[in-house]
C-alpha positions as CSV (number, residue, x, y, z in Angstrom):
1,X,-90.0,10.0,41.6
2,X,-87.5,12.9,40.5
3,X,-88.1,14.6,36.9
4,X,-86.7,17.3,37.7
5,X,-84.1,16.3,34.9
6,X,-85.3,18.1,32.3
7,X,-85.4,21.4,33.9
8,X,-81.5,20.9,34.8
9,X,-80.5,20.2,31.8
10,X,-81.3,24.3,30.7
11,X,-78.5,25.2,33.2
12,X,-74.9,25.4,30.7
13,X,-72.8,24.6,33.9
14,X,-75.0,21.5,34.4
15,X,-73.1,17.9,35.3
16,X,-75.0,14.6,34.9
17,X,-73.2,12.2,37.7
18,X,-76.0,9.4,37.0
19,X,-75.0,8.7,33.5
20,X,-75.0,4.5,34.8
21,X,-77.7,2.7,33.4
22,X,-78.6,-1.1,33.9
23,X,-80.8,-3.7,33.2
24,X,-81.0,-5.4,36.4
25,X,-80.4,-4.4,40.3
26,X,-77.4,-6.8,39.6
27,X,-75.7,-4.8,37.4
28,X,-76.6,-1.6,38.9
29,X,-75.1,-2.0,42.7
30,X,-72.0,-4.1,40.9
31,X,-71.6,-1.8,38.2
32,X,-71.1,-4.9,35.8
33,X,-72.8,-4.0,32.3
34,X,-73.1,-6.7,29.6
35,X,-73.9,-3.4,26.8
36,X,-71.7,-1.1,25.3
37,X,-74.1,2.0,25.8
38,X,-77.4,3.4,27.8
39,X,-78.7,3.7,24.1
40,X,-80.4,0.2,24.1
41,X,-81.2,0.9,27.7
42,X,-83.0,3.9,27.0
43,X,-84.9,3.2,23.9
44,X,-86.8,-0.2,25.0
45,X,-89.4,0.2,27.7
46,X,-88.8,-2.8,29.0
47,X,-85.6,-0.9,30.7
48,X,-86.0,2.4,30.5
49,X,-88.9,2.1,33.4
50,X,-86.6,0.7,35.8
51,X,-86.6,3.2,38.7
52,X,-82.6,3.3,38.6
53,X,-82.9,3.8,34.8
54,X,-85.7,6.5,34.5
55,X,-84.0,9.5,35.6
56,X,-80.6,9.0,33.9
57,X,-82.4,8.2,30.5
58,X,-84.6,11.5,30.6
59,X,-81.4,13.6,31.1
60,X,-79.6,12.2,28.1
61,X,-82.8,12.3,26.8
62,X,-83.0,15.9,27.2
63,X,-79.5,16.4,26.7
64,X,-79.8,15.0,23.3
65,X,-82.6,16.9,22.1
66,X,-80.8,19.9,23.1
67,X,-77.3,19.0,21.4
68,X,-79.6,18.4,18.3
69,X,-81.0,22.0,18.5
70,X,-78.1,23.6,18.7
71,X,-78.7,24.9,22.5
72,X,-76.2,22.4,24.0
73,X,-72.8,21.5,22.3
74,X,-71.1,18.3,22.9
75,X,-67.7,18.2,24.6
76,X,-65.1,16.3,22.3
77,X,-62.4,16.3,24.7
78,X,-60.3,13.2,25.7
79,X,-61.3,13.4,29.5
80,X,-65.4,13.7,28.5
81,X,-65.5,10.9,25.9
82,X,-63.6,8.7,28.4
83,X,-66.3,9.7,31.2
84,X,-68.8,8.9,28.8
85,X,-67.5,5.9,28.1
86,X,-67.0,4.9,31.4
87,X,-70.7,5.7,32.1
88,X,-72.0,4.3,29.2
89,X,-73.0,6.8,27.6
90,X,-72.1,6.8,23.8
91,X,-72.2,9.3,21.2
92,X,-75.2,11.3,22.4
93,X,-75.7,12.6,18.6
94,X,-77.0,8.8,17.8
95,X,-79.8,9.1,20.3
96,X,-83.7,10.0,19.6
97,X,-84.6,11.9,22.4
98,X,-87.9,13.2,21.5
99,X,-89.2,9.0,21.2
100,X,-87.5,8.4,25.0
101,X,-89.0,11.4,26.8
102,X,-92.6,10.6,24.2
103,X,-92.2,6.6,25.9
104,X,-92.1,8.4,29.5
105,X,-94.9,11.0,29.0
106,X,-97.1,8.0,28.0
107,X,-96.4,6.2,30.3
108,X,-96.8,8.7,32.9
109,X,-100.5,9.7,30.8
110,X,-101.5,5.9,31.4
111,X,-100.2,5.5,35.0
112,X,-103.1,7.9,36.2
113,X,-106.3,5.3,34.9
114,X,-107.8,3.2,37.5
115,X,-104.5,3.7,39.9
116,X,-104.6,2.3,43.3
117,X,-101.7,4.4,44.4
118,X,-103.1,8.0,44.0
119,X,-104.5,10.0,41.4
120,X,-102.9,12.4,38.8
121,X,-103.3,16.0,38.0
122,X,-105.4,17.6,35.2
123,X,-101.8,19.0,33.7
124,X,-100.8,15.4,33.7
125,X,-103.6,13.5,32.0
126,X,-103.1,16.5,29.6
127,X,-99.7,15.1,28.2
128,X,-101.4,12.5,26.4
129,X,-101.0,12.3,23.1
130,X,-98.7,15.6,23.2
131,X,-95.9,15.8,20.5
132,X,-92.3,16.3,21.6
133,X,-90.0,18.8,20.7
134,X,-87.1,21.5,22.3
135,X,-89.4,24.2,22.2
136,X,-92.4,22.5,24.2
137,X,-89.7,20.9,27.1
138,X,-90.4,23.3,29.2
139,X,-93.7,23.2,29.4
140,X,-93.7,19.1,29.7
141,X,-90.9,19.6,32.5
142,X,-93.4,21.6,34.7
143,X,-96.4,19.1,34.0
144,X,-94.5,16.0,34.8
145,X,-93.4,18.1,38.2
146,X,-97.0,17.8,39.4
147,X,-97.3,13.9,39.0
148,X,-96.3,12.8,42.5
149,X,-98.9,15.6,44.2
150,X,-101.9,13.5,44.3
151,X,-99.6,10.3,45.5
152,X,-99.3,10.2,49.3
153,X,-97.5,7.3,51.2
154,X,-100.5,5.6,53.7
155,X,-100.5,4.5,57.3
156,X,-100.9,0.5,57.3
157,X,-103.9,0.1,59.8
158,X,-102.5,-2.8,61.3
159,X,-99.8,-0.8,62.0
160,X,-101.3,3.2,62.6
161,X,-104.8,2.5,62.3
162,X,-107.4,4.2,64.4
163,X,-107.7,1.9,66.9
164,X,-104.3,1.4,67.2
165,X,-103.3,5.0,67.5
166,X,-105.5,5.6,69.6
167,X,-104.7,3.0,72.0
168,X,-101.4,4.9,72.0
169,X,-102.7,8.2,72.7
170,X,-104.8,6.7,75.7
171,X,-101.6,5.7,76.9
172,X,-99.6,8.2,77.2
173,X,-102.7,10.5,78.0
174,X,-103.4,7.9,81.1
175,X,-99.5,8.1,81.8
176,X,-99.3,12.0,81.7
177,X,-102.9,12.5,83.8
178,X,-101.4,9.9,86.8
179,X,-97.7,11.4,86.9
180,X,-99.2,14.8,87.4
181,X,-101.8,14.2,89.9
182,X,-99.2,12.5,91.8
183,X,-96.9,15.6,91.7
184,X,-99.6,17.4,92.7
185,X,-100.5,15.6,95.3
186,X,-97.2,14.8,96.9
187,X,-94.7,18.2,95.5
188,X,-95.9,20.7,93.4
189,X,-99.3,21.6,95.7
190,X,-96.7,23.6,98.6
191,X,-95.0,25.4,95.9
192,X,-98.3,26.7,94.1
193,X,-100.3,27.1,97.7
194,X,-97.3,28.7,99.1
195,X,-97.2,32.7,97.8
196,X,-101.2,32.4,98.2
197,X,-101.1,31.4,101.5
198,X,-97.9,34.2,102.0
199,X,-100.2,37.1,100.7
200,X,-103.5,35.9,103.2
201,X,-101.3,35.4,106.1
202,X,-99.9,38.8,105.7
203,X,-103.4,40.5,105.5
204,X,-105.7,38.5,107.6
205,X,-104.0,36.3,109.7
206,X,-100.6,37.5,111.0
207,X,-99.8,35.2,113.9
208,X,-101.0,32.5,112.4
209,X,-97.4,29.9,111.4
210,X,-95.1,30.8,108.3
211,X,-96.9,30.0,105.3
212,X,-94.4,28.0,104.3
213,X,-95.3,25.9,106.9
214,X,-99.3,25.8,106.5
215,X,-98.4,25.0,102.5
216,X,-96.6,21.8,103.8
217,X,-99.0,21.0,106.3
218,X,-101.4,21.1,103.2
219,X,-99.3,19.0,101.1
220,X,-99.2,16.5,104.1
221,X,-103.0,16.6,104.4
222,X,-103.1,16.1,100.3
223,X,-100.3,13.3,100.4
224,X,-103.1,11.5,102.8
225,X,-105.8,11.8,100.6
226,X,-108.4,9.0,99.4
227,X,-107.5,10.4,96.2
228,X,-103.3,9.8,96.5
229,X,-104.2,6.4,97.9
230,X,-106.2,5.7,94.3
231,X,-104.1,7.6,92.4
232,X,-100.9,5.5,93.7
233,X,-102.7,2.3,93.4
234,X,-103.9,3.0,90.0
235,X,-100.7,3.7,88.6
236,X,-99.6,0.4,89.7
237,X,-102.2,-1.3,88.4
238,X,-101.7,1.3,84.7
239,X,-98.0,0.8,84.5
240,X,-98.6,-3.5,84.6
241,X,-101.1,-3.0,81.5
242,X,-99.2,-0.4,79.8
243,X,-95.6,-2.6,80.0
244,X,-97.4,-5.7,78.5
245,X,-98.7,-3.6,75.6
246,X,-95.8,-1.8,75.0
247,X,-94.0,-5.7,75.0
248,X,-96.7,-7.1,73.2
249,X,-96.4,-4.8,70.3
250,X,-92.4,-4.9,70.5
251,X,-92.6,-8.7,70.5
252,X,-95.2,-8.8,66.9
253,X,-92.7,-5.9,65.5
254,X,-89.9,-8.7,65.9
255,X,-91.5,-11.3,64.9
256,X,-92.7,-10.0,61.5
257,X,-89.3,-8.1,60.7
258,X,-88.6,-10.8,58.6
259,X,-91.7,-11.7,57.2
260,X,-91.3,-10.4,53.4
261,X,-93.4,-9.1,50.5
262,X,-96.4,-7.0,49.9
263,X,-98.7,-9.0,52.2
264,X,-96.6,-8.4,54.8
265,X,-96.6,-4.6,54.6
266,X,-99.9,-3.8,52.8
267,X,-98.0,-1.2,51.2
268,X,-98.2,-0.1,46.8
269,X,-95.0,2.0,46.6
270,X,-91.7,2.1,47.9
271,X,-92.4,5.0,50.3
272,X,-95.3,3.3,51.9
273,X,-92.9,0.5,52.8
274,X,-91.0,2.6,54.0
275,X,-93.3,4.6,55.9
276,X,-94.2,1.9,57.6
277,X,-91.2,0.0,58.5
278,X,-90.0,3.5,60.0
279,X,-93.5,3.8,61.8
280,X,-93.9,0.2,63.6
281,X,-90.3,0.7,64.9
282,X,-90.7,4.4,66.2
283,X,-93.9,3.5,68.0
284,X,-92.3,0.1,69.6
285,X,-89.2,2.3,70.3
286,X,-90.8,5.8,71.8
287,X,-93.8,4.1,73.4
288,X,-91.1,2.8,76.5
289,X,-91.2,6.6,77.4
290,X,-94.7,6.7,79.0
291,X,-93.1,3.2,80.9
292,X,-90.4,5.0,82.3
293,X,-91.8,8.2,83.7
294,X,-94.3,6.4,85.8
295,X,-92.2,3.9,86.9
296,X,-89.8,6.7,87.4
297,X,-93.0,8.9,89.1
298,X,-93.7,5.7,91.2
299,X,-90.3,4.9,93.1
300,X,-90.2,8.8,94.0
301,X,-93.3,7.7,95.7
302,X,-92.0,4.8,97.2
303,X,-93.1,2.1,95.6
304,X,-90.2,0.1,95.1
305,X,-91.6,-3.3,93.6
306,X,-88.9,-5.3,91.4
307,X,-92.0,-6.7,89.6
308,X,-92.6,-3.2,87.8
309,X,-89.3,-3.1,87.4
310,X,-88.0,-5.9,85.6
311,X,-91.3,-5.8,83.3
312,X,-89.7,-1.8,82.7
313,X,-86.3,-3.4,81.7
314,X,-87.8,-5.4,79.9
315,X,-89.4,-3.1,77.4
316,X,-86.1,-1.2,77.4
317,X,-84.3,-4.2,76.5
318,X,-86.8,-5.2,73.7
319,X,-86.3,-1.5,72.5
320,X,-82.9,-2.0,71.5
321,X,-83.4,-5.1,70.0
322,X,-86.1,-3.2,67.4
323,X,-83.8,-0.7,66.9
324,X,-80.7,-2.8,65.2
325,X,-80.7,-2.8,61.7
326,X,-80.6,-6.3,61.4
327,X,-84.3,-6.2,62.8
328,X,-85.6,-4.0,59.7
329,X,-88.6,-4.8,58.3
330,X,-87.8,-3.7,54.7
331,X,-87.9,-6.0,52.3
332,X,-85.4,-7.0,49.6
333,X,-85.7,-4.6,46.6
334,X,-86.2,-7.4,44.5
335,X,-89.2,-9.3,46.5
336,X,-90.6,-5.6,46.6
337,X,-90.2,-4.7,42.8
338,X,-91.7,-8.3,42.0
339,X,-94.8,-7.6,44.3
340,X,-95.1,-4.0,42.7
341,X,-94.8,-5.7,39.3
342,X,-97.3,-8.3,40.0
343,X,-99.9,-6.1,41.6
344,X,-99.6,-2.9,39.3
345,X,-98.5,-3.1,35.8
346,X,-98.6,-0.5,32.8
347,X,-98.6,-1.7,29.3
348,X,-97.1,1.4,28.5
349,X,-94.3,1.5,31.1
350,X,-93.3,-1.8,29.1
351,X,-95.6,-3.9,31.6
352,X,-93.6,-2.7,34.7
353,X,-95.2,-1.3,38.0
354,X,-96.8,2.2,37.8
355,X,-94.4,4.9,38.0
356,X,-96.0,5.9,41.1
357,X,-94.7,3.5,43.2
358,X,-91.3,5.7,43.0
359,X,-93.1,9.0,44.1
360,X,-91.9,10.9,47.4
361,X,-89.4,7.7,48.7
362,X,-86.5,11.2,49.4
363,X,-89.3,12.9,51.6
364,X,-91.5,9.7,53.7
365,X,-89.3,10.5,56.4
366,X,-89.8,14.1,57.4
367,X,-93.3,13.8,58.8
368,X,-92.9,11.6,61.2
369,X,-89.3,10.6,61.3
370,X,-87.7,13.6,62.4
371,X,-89.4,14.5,65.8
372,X,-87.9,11.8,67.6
373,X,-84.3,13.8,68.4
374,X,-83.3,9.5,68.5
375,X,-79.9,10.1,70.3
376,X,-81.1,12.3,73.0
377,X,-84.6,10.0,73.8
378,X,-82.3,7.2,73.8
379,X,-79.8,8.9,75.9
380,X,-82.6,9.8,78.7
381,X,-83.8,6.4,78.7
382,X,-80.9,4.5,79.2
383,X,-79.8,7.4,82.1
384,X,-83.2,7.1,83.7
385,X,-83.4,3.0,83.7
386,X,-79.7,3.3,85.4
387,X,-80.7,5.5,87.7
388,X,-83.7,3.7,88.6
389,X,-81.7,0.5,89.0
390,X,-79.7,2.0,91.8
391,X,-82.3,3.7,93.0
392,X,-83.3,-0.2,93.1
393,X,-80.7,-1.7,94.6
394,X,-80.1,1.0,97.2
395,X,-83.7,-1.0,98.9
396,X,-82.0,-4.2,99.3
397,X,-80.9,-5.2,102.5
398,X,-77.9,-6.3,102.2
399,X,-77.0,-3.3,99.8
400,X,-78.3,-1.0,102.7
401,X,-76.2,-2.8,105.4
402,X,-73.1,-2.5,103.6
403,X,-73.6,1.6,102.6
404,X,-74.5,1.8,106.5
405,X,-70.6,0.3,107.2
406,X,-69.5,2.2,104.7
407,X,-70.7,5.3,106.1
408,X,-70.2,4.7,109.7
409,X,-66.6,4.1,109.5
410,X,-66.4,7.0,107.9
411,X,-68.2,9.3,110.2
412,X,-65.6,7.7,112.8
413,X,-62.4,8.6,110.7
414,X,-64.2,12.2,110.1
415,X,-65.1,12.4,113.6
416,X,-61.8,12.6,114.8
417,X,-61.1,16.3,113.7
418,X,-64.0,18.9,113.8
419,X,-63.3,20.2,110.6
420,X,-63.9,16.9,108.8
421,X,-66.9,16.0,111.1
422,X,-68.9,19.1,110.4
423,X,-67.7,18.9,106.6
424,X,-68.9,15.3,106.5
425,X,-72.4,16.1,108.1
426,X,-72.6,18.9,105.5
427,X,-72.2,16.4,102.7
428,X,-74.8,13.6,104.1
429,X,-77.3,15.9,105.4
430,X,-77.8,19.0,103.4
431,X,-75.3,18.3,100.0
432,X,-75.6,14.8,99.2
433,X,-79.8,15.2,99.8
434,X,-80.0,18.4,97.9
435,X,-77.9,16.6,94.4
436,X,-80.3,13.8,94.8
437,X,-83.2,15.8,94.4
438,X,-81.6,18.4,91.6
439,X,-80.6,14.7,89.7
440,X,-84.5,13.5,89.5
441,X,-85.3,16.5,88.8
442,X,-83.4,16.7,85.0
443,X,-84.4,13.3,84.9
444,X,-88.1,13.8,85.6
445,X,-87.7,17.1,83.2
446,X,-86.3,15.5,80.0
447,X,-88.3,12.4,80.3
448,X,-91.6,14.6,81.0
449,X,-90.5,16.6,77.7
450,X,-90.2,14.0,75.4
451,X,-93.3,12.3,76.4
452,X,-95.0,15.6,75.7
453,X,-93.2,15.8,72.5
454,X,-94.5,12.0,71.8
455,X,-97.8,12.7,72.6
456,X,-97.9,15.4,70.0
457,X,-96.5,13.6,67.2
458,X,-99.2,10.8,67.7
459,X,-101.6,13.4,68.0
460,X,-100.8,14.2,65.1
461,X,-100.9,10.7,63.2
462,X,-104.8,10.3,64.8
463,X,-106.3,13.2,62.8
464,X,-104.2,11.7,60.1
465,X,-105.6,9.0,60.2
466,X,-109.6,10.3,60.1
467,X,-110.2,9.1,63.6
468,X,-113.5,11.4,63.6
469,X,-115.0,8.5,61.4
470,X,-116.3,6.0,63.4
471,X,-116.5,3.2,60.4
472,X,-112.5,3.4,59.7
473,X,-112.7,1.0,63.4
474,X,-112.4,-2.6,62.5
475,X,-113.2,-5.3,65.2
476,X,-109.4,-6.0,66.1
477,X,-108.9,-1.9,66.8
478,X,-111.9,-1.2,68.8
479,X,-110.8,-4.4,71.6
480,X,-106.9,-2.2,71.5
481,X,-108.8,0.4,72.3
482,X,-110.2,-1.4,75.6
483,X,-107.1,-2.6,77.0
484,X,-107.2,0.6,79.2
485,X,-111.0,0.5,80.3
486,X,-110.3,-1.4,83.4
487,X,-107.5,0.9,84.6
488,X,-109.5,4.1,84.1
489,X,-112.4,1.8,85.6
490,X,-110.5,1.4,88.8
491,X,-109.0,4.5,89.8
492,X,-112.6,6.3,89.5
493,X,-113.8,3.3,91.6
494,X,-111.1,3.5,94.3
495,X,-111.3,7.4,94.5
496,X,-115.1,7.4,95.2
497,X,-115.4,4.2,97.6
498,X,-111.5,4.0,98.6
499,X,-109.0,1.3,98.8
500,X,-110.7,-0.7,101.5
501,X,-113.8,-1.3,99.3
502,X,-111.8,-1.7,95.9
503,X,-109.3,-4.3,97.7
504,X,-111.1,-6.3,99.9
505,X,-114.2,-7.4,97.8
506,X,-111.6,-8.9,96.3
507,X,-109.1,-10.9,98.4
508,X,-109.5,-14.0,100.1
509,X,-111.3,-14.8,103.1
510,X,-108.2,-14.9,105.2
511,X,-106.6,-11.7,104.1
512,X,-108.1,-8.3,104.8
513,X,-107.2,-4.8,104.0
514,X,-105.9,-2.1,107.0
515,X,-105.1,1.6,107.0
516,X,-102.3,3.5,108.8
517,X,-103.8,6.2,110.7
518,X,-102.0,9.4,111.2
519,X,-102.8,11.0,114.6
520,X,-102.1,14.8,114.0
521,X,-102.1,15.4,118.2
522,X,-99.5,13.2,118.6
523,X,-97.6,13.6,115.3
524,X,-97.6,9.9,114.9
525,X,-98.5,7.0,112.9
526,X,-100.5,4.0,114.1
527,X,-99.6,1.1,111.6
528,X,-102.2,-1.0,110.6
529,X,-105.6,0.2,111.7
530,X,-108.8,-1.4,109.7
531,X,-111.7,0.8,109.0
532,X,-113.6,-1.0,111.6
533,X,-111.3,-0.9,114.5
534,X,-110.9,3.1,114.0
535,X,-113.8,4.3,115.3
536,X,-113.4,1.8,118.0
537,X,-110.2,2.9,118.9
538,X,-110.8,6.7,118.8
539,X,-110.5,7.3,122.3
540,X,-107.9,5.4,122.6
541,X,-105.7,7.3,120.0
542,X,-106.7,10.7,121.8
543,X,-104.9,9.6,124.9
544,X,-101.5,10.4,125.0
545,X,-98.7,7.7,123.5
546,X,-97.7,5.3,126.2
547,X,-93.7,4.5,125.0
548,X,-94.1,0.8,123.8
549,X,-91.9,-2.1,121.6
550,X,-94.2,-2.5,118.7
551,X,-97.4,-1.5,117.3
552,X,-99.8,-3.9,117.3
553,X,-102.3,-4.7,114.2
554,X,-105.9,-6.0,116.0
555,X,-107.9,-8.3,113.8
556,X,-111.6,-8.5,113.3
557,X,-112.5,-11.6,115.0
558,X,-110.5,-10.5,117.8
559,X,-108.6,-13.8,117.6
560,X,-105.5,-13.3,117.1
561,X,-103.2,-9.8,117.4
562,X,-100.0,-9.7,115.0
563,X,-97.2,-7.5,116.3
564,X,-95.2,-5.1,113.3
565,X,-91.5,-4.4,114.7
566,X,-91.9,-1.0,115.4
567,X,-90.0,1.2,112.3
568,X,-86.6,2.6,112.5
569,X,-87.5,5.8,111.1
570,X,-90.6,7.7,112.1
571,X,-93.8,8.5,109.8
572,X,-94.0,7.4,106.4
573,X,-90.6,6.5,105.0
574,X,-90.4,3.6,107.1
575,X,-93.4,2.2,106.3
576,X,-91.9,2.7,102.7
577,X,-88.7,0.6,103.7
578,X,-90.7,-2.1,105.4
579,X,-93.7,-2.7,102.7
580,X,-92.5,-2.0,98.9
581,X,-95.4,-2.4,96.4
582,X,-97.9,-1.0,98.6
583,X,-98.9,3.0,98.5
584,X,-97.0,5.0,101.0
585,X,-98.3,5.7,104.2
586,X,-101.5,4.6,103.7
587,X,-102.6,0.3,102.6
588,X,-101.3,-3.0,104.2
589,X,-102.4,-6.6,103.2
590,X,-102.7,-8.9,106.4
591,X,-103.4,-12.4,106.7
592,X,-105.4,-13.2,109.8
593,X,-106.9,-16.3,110.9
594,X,-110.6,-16.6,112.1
595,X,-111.1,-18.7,115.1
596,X,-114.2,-20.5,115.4
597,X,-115.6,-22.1,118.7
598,X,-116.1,-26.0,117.9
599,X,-119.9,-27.3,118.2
């Protein structure tokens, strides 16, 4: 609420330009008044409480009592008493402006007993019973200043509550802990390694290969790991849970959008509603980033699964959706004002809600509402979701077949002059590769920036929020919270007894899990190894590869042997082309089928 009224009115130049009073919502958005003046308006409580009515009346309230004093002279010109008319206003000489700012103080006195909205200062309850004059407005201007300080707009805990919040952090602390690992593992590792391994080369070992060499050799060995294998696996497995929370929570944020009233909301002021409104859709919106960075962090990777994808769309889609106004999950004014009425009434605010209910609706905003930067997040998104689509449909066969014609024919019309040859083999093998890579970079960059700058801001709402205290958990919150256990469960589990162990205790008889084995002698791959058949087959690996069709995959039982078609590309990017959804270079699902001798 604004009473700052009564301190403006000391400044001469001072213009009032909310002179319109009313005594419904009706007649204040249509402007239609059925009275002559704001006099009648002013001077019964019954009106003069109405939150579009309060401010006005104290400032020809003051006004008055000024004029009367002799510090303020009324204008008599043609132009001001037509304004006045116009406004409403009247002769301000006929009002009693001591009884209308006397009404308010009371009522503000008596809003401070047994409130459920806040509490009051000491200066306020001190109002009570105060008489009113010019020389004491002041003084009552300053007091009535401090009546919204101990009234603060609260988090609905279906909405922000600790469990809820902190199923949010755990998300995007789970999404930020697997995208860098996975960076680590597969990119940034050389780059760090690399002047280390420069400055040790240089004093130790001399002749030993470039060091920028040895640092990717080291990424290689790292991009092999047990620990890549889980990490890539569990991010899979994260970024299924975290889409269906993310579209669970955009789905309930549409589907009470236009459920009305107080129930609804759990909210006892007008800020509080709209705290809320603007906090369920922030979180449904800016919770899609943590989606988007590790589906983004898992087709760098290879992991091109349309499954992940369309669930990723989908949350992007649902987004959108929560974001049009006609989704807003503010009620009417008058179903809110009804509830507030119903709930909260102050014999002396002429049995209307308490004045409290108006505190701090300018400022519920700038805590949480403007960190978002909206258009930039939603610009990223929607860049990043189109560039993964491509990145999509560049897999597809029949997409891939027609590029290749594409860029065959012209090779052949470039080949037919040097100068265009060489230029066109600049642009596909060193140009083209090296805008690719500078493009997912800035994409990478900003989405990694504002899910850091999400994290924070949530951060910040859990210490809001008291999360230290164990008994603001209800029963509901503390089962959000678990959504995430199995994730966590699983990549600890897969990085201590590997994929093998994690995957096959559970598939069905028939299935089994292999390996690719990378021989470093022969700077090869061998597609399909199990765990069991490797040490077997050590001394065959060490021999030197005999030139063959395909690669075979040998079975337990020894039963049956099913031939891969031997990759177009060598190493690990073909193993990418040929088997989306599973972790690069490293996990294959086979079926194989055990043949038993008949008795």
């Amino acid at each position: 609420m604004v009473l700052k009224s009564l301190e403006q009115t000391y400044d001469p130049a001072f213009s009032f330009r909310k002179g319109s009073c009313a005594n419904s919502s009706y007649e204040y958005t249509d402007h239609q008044r059925d009275h002559d003046t704001c006099l009648d308006t002013c001077h019964d409580p019954s009106t003069l409480f109405l939150p579009f009515n309060l401010e006005p009346c104290l400032g020809l309230a003051t006004i008055a009592m000024l004029i009367e004093n002799g510090t303020l002279e009324m204008d008599r010109s043609s132009f001001t008493q037509s304004a006045a008319d116009y406004l409403g206003i009247g002769d301000l000489t006929n009002w009693d402006g001591s009884k209308v700012i006397a009404d308010v103080v009371q009522c503000a006195a008596s809003s401070c007993d047994d409130s459920p909205i806040g509490t009051c200062a000491p200066s306020v309850r001190g109002l009570e019973g105060i008489t009113i004059n010019a020389e004491n407005l002041h003084d009552v201007s300053q007091r009535l200043d401090d009546f919204c300080d101990g009234v603060e707009a609260k988090l609905n805990p279906d909405i922000a509550g600790p469990g809820v919040m902190l199923s949010y952090l755990l998300q995007t602390c789970v999404a930020l802990f697997l995208y860098l690992i996975l960076k680590t593992l597969n990119s940034w590792s050389r780059i760090v390694a690399w002047p280390f391994i420069l400055i040790i080369r240089k004093i130790f070992v001399p002749r030993r290969p470039s060091a920028w060499t040895r640092a990717r050799l080291l990424q290689n060995r790292l991009a092999r790991s047990q620990l890549n294998a889980a990490t890539i696996t569990s991010s899979v497995e994260f970024q299924e849970v975290q889409t269906f929370f993310v579209i669970t929570i955009q789905i309930a944020t549409l589907a009470t959008s236009r459920i009305e009233g107080r129930a609804s909301s759990g909210s006892d002021s007008f800020a509080e509603v709209l705290l809320n409104a603007q906090m369920v859709q922030s979180l449904a919106v800016y919770s899609v980033l943590p989606v988007i960075l590790t589906q983004c962090s898992l087709q760098r990777e290879g992991m091109m699964w349309w499954y992940t994808f369309g669930l990723t769309s989908m949350t992007v889609m649902l987004a959108q959706i929560v974001l049009t106004p006609s989704m807003s999950r503010v009620s009417s004014f008058e179903t809110l004002w009804q509830n507030f009425k119903e709930s909260s009434p102050v014999e002396a605010c002429g049995g209307l809600p308490n004045p409290m209910t108006y505190c701090n609706t300018d400022n519920y905003n700038s805590r949480y509402g403007d960190w978002k930067g909206t258009n930039v997040a939603l610009a990223f998104i929607y860049i990043a979701v189109v560039s993964l689509l491509i990145d999509m449909l560049a897999t597809v066969p029949r997409v891939q077949k027609i590029m290749n014609k594409h860029l065959y024919q012209v090779s052949l019309a470039a080949s037919g002059h040097e100068l265009s040859g060489f230029l066109f083999m600049l642009l596909k093998d060193q140009v083209w590769p090296c805008c690719l890579a500078f493009w997912w970079f800035g994409v990478q960059a900003g989405l990694l920036g504002f899910v850091i700058s999400y994290f924070a801001e949530v951060l910040v709402i859990v210490f809001s929020v008291n999360l230290g205290h164990f008994g603001n958990f209800n029963y509901g919150q503390l089962i959000s919270v678990m959504v995430w256990a199995p994730t966590l469960a699983k990549f600890v589990y897969f990085s201590l007894f590997g994929i093998e162990e994690g995957f096959g205790r559970r598939l069905a008889r028939n299935y089994r899990v292999v390996r690719d084995v990378y021989d470093r002698k022969t700077n090869a791959w061998e597609y399909g190894i199990q765990r069991d058949d490797y040490e077997e087959r050590l001394n065959w690996m060490q021999k030197p590869p005999q030139p063959q069709a395909s690669l075979s995959t040998i079975s337990t039982s020894g039963s049956e042997i099913s031939n891969h078609l031997e990759p177009t590309l060598p190493g690990p990017r073909a193993c990418n082309l040929q088997l989306t959804s599973i972790p690069r270079n490293v996990w294959v699902l086979e079926p194989f089928t055990e043949v038993r001798s008949a008795t």
